[in-house]
MDTraj code that builds the backbone (N, CA, C; nanometers):
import mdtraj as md
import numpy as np

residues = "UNK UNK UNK UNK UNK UNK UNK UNK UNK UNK UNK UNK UNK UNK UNK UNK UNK UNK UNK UNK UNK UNK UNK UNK UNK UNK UNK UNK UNK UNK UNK UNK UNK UNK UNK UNK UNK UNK UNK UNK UNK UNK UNK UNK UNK UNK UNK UNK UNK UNK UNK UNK UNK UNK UNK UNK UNK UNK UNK UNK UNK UNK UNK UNK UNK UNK UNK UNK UNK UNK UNK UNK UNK UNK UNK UNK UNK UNK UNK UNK UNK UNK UNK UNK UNK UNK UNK UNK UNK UNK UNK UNK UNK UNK UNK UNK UNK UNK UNK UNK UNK UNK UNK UNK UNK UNK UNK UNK UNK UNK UNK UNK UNK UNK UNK UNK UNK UNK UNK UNK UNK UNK UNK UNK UNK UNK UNK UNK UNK UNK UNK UNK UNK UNK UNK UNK UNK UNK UNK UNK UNK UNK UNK UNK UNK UNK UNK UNK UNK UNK UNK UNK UNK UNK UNK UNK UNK UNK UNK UNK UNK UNK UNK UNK UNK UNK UNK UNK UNK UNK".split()
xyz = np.array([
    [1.7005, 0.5768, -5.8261],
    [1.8152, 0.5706, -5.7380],
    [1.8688, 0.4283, -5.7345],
    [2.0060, 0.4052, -5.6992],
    [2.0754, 0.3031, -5.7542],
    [2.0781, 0.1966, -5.6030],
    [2.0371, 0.1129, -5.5582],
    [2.0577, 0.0316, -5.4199],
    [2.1902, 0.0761, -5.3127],
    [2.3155, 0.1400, -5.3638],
    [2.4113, 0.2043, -5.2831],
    [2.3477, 0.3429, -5.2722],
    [2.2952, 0.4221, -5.3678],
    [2.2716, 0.5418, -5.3207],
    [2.1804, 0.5583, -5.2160],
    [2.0693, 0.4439, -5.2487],
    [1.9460, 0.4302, -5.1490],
    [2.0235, 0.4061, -4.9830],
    [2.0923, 0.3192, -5.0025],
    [2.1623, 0.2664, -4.8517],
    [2.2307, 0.3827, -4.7771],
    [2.3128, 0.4623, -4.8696],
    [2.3817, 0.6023, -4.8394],
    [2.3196, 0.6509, -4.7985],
    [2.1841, 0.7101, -4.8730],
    [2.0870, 0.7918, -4.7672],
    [2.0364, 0.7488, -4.6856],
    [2.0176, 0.6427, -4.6770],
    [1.9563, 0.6025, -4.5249],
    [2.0705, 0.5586, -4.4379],
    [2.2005, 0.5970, -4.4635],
    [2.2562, 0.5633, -4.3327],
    [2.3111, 0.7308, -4.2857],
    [2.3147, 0.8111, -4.3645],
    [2.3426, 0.9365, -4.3136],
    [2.2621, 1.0074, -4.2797],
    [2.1170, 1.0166, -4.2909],
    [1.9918, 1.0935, -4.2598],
    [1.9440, 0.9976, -4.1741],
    [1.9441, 0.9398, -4.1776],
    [1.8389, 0.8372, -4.0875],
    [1.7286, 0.7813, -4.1114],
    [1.6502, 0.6634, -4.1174],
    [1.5574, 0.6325, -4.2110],
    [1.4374, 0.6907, -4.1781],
    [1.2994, 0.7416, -4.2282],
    [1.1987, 0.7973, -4.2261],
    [1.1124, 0.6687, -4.2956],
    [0.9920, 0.6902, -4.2548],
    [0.8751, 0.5927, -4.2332],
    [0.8608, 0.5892, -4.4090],
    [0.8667, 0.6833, -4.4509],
    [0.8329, 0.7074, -4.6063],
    [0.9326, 0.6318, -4.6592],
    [1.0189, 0.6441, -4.6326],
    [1.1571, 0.6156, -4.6782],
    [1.1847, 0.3842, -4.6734],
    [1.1212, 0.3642, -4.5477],
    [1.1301, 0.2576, -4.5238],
    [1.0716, 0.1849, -4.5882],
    [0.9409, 0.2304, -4.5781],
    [0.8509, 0.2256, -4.6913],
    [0.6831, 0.1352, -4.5987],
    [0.7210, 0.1777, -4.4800],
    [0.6214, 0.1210, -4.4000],
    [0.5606, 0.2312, -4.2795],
    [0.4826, 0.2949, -4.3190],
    [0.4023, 0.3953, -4.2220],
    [0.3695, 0.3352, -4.0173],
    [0.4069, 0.4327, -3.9453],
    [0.3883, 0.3722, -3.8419],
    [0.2404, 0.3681, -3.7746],
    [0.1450, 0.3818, -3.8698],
    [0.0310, 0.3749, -3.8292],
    [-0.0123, 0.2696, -3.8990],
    [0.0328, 0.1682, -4.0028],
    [0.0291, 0.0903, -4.1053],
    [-0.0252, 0.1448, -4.1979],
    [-0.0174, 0.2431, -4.2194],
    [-0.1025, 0.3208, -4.3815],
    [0.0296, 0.2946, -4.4960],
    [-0.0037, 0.2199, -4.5810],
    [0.0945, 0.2826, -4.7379],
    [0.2162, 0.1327, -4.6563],
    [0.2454, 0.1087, -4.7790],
    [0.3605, -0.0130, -4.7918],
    [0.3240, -0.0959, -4.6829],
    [0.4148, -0.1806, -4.6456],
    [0.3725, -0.2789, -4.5189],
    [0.3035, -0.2690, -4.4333],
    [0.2344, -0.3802, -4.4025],
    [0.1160, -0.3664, -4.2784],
    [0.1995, -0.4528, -4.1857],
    [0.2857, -0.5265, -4.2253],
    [0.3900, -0.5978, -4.1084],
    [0.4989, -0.4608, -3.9822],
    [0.5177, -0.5244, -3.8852],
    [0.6006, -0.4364, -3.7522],
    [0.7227, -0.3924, -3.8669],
    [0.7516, -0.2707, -3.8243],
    [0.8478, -0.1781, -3.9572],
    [0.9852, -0.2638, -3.9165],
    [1.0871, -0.2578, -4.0102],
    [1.1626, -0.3183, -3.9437],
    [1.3095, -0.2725, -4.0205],
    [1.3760, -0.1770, -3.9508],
    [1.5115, -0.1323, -3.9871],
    [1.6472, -0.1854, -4.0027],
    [1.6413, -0.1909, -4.1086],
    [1.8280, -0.2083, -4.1325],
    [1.8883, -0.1305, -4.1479],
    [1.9977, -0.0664, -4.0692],
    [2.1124, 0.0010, -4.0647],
    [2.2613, -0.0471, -4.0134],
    [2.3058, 0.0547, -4.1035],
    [2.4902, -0.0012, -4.0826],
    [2.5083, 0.0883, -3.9365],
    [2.5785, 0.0485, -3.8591],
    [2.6093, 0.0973, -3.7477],
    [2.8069, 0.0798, -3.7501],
    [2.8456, 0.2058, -3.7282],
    [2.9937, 0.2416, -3.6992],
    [3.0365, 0.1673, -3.5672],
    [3.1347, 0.1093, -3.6087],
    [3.2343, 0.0445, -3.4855],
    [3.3120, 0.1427, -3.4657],
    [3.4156, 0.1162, -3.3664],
    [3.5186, 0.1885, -3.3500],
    [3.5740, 0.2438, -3.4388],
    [3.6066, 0.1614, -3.5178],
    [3.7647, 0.1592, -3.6703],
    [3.6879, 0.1920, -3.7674],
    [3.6641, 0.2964, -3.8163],
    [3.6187, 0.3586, -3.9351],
    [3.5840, 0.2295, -4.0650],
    [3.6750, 0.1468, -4.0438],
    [3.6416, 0.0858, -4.1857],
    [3.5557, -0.0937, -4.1168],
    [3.5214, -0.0597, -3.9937],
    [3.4315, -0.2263, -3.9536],
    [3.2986, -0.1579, -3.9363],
    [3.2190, -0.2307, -3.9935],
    [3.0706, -0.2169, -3.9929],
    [3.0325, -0.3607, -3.9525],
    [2.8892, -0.3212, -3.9142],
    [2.7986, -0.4599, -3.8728],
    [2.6441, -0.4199, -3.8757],
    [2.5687, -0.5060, -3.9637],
    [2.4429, -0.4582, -3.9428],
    [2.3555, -0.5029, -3.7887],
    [2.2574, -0.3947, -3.8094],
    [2.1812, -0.4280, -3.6505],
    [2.0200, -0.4085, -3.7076],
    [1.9380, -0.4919, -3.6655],
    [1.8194, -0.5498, -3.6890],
    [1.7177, -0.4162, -3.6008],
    [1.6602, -0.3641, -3.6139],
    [1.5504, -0.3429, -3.4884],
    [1.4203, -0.3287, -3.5462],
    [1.3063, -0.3555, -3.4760],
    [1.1945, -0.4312, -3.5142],
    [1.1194, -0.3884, -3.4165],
    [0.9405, -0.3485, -3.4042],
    [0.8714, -0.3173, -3.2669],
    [0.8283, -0.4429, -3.2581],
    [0.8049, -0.4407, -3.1335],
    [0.7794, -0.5675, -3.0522],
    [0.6073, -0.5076, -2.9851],
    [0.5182, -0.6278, -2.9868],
    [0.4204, -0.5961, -2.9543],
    [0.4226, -0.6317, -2.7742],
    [0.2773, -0.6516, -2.6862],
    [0.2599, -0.6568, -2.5883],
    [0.2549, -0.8271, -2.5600],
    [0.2913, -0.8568, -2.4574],
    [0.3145, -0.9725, -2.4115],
    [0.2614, -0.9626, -2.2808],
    [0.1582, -1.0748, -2.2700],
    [0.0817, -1.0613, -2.0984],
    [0.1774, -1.2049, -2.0511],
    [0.1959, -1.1010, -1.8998],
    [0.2719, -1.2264, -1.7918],
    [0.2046, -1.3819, -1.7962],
    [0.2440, -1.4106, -1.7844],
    [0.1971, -1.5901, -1.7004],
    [0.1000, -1.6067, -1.6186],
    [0.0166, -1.6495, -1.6138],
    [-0.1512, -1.6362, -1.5417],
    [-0.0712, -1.6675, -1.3676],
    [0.0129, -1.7176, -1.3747],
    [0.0958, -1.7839, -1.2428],
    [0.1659, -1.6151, -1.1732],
    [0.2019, -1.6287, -1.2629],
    [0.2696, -1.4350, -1.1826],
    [0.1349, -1.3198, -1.1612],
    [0.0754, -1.3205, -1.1967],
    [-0.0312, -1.2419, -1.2459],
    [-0.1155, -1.2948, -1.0938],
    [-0.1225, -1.4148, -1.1131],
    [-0.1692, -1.4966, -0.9246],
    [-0.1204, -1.4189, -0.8002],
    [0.0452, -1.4612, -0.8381],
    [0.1153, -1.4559, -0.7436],
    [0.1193, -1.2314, -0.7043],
    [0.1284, -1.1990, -0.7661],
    [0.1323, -1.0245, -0.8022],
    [0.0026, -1.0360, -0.7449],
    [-0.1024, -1.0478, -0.7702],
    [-0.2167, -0.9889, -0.7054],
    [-0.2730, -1.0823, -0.5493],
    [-0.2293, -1.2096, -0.5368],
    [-0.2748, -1.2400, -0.3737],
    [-0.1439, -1.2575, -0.2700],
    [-0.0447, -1.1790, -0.3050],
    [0.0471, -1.1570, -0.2282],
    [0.0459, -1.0606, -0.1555],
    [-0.0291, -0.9591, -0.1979],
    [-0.0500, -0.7962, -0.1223],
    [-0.1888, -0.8398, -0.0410],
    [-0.2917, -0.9109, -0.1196],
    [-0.4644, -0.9405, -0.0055],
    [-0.3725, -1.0364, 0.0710],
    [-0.2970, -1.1313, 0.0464],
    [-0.2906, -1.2345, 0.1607],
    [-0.2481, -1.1519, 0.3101],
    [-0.1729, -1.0478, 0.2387],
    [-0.0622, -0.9748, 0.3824],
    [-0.1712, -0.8568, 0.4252],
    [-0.2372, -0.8220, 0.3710],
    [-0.3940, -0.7336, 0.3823],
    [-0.4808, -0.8369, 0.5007],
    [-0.5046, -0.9269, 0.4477],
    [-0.5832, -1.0553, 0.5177],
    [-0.5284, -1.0535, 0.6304],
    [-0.4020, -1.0679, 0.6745],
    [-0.3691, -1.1461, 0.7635],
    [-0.3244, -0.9758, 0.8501],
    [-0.3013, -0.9172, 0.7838],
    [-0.2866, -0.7376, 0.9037],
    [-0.4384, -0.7420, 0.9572],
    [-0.5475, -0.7027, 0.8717],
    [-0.6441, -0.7148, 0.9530],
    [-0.7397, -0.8284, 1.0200],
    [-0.7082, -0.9359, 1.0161],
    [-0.7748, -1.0716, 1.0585],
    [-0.6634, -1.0721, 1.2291],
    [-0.5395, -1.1101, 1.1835],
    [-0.4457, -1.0983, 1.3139],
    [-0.3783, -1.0017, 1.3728],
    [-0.3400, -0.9263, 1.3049],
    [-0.2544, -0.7772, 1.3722],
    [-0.3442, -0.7122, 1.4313],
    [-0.4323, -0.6732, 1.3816],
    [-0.5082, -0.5483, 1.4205],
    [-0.5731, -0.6057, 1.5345],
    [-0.6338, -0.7005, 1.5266],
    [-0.7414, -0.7436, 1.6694],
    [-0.6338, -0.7830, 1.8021],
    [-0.5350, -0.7946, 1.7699],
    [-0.4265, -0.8723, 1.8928],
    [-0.3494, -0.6992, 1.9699],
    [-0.3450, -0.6077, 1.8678],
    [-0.3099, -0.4762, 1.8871],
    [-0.4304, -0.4236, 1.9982],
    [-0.5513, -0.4084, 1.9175],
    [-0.7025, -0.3928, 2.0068],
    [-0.6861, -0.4304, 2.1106],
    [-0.6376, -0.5934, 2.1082],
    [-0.6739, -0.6205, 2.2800],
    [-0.5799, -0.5791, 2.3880],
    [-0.4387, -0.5874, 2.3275],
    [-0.2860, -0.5210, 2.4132],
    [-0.3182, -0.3986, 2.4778],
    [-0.4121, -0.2918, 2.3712],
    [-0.4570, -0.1367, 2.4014],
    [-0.5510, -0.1214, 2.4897],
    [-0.6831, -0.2464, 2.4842],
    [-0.7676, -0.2366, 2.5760],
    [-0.6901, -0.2783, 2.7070],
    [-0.5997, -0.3532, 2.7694],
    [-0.5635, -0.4117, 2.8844],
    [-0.4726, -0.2949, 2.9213],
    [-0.4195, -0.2324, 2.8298],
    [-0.2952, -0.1443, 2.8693],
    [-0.3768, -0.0095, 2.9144],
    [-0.4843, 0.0058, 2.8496],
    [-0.5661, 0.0749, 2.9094],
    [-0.6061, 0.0856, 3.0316],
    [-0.6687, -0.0200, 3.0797],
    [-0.7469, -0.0678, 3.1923],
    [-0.6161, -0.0900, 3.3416],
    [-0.4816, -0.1632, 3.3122],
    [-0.4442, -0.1972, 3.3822],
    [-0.2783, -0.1859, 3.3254],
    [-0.2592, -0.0573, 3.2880],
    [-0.1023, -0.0476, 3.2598],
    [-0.0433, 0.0500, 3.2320],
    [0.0536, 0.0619, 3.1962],
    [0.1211, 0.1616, 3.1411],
    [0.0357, 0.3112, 3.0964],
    [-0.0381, 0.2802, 3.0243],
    [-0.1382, 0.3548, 2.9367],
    [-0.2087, 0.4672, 3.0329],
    [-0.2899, 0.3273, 3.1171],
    [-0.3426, 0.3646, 3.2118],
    [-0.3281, 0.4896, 3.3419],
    [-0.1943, 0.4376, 3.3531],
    [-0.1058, 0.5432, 3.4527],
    [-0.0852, 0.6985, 3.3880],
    [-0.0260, 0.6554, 3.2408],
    [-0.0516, 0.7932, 3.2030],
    [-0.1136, 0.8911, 3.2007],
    [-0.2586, 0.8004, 3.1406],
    [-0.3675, 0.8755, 3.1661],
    [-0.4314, 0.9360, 3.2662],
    [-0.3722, 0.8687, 3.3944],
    [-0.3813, 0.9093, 3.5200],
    [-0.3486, 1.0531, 3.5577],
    [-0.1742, 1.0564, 3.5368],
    [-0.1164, 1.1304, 3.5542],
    [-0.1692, 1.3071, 3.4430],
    [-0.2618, 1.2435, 3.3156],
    [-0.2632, 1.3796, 3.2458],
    [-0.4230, 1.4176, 3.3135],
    [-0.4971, 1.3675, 3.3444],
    [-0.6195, 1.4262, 3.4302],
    [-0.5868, 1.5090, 3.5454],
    [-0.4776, 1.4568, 3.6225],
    [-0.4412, 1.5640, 3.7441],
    [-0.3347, 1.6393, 3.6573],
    [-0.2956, 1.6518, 3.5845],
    [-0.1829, 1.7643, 3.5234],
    [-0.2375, 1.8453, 3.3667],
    [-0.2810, 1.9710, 3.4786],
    [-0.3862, 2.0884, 3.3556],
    [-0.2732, 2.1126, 3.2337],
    [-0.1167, 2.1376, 3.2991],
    [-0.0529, 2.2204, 3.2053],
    [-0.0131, 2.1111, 3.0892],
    [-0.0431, 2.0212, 3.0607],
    [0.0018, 1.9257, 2.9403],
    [-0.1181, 1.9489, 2.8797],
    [-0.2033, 2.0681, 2.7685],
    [-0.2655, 2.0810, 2.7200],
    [-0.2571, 2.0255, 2.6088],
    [-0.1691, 1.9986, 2.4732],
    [-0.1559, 1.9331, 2.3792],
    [-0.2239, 1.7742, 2.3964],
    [-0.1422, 1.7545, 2.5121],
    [-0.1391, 1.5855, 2.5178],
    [-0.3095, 1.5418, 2.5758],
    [-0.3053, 1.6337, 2.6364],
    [-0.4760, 1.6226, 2.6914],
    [-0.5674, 1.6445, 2.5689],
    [-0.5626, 1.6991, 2.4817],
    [-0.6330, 1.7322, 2.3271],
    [-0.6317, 1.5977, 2.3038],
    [-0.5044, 1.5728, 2.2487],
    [-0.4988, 1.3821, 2.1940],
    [-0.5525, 1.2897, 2.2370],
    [-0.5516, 1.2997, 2.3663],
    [-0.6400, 1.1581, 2.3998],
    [-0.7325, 1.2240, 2.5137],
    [-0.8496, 1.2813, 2.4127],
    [-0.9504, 1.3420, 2.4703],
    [-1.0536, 1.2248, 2.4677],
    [-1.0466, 1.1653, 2.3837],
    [-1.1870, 1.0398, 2.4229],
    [-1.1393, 0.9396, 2.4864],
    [-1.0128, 0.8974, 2.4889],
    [-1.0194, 0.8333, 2.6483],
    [-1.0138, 0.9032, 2.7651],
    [-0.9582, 0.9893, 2.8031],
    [-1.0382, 1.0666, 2.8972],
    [-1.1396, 1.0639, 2.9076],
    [-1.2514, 1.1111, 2.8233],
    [-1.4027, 1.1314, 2.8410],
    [-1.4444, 0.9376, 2.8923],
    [-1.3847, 0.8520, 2.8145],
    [-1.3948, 0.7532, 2.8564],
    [-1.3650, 0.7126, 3.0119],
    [-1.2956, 0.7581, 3.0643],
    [-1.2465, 0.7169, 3.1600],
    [-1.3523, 0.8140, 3.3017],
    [-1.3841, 0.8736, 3.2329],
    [-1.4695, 0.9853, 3.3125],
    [-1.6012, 0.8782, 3.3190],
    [-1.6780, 0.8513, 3.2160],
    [-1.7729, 0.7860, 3.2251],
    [-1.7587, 0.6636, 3.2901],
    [-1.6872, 0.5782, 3.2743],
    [-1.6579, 0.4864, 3.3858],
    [-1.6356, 0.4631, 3.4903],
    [-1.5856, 0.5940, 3.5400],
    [-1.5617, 0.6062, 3.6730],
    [-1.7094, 0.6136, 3.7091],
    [-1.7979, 0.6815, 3.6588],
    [-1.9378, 0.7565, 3.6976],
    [-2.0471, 0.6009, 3.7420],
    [-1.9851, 0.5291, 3.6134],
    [-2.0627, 0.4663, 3.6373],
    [-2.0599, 0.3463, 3.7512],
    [-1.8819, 0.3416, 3.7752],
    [-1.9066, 0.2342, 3.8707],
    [-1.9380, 0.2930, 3.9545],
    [-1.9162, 0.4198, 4.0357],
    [-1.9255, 0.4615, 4.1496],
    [-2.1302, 0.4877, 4.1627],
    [-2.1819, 0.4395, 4.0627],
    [-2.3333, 0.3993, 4.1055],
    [-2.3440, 0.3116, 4.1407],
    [-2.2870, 0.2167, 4.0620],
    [-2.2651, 0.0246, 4.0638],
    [-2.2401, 0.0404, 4.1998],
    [-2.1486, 0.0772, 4.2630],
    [-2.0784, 0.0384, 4.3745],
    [-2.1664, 0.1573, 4.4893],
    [-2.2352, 0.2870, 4.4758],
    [-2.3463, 0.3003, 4.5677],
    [-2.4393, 0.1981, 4.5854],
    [-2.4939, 0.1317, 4.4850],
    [-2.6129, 0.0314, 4.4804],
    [-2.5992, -0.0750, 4.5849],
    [-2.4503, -0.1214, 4.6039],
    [-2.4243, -0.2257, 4.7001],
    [-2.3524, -0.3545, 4.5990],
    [-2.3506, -0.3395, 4.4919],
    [-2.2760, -0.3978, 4.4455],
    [-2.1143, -0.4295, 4.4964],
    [-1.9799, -0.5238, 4.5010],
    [-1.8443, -0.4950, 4.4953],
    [-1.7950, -0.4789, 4.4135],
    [-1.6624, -0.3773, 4.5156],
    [-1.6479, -0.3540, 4.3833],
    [-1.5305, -0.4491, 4.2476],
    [-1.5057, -0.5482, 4.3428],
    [-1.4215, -0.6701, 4.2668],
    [-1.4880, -0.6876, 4.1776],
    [-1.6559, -0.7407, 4.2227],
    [-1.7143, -0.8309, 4.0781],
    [-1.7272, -0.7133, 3.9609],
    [-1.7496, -0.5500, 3.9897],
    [-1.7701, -0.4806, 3.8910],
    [-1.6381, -0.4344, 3.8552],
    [-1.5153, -0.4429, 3.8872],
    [-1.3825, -0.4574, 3.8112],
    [-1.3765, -0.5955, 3.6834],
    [-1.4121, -0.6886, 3.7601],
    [-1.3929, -0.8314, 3.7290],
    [-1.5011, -0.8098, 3.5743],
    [-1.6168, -0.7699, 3.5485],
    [-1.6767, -0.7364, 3.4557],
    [-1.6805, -0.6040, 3.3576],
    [-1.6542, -0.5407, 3.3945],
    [-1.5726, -0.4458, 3.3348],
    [-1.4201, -0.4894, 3.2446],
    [-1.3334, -0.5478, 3.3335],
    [-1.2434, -0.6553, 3.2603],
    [-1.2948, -0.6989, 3.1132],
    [-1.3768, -0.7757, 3.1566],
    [-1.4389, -0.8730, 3.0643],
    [-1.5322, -0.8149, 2.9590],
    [-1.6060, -0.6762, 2.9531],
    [-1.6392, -0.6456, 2.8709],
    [-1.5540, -0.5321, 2.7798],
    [-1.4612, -0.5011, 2.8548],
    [-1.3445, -0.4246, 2.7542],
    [-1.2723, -0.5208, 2.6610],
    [-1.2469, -0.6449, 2.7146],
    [-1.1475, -0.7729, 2.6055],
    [-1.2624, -0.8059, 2.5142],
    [-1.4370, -0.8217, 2.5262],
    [-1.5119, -0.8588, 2.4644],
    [-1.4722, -0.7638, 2.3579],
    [-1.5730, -0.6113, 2.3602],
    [-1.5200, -0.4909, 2.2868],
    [-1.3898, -0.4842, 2.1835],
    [-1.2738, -0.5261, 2.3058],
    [-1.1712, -0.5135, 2.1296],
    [-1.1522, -0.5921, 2.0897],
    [-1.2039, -0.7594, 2.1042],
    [-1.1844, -0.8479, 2.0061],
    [-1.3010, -0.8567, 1.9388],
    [-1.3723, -0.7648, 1.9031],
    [-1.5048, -0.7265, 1.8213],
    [-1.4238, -0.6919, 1.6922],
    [-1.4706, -0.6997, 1.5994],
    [-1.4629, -0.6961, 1.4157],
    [-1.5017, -0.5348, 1.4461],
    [-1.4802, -0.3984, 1.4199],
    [-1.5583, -0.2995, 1.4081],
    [-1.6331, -0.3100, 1.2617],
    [-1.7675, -0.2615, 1.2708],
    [-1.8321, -0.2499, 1.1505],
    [-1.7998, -0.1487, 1.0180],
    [-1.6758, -0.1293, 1.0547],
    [-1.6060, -0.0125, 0.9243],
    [-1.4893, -0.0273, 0.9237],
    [-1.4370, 0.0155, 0.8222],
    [-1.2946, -0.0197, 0.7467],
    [-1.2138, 0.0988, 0.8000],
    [-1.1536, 0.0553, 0.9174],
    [-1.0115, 0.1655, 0.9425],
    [-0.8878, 0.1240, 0.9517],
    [-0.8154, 0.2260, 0.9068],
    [-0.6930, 0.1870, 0.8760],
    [-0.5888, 0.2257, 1.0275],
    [-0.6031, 0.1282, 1.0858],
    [-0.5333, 0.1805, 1.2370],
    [-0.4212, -0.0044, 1.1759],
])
top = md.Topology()
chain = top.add_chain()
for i, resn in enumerate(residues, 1):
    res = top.add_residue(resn, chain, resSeq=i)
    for name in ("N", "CA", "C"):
        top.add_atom(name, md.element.get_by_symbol(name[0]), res)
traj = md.Trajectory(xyz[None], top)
């Protein structure tokens, strides 16, 4: 075949690995990245321009991005559970004890027909049950009952600024 006929067929069929003369597994003719020349149609029937294309192998990022990509997500990990989470703990324990929270919870112990909501916050309830139990021994014993508020206080803020010993995702 004559170098125009060869070019002819490969611009109307399209080139094939055989044809190129470089297998894409590197078997048979070149062991170099295959690399195509074809005429590509412009607009105007009679302008051509050749176009190069070539595989390109893998390229690893910059040890600097590769840094930055992986301690950008632990730093904000780090800092949710080191500061968010324990400052949340303690807002919940006080709001508990002496707020908002508190009142609610008030209000769903004397009110049977909010059954859903009583399901949900069934262990503070049960919590709140046991505490009551227990001061009202504290406070048979002769204890007051200020100083056993006043410690109670103080061991609920101890409690949620505690690390828990397991990984939850709150």
């Amino acid at each position: 075949a004559t170098p125009r006929a060869w070019e002819a067929r490969l611009q109307h069929r399209g080139a094939s690995n055989s044809e190129r003369g470089a297998c894409s597994r590197g078997v048979g003719g070149s062991h170099r990245p295959a690399l195509l020349h074809h005429r590509a149609r412009a607009k105007s029937p009679g302008a051509r321009r050749d176009v190069a294309r070539h595989a390109m192998g893998f390229e690893a990022p910059p040890v600097g991005t590769l840094f930055v990509a992986l301690a950008a997500p632990a730093g904000l990990g780090a800092y949710w559970w080191l500061a968010v989470v324990p400052s949340a703990r303690k807002e919940l324990a006080k709001d508990k004890r002496k707020g908002g929270l508190n009142d609610y919870l008030g209000e769903l112990e004397r009110d049977e027909s909010r059954k859903l909501e009583r399901w949900f916050y069934t262990d503070y309830l049960r919590k709140r049950e046991v505490q009551r139990a227990k001061r009202a021994s504290r406070v048979s014993r002769g204890e007051s009952e200020a100083a056993v508020e006043r410690e109670e206080a103080a061991m609920d803020e101890a409690r949620a600024a505690a690390q828990p010993e397991y990984f939850s995702f709150d």
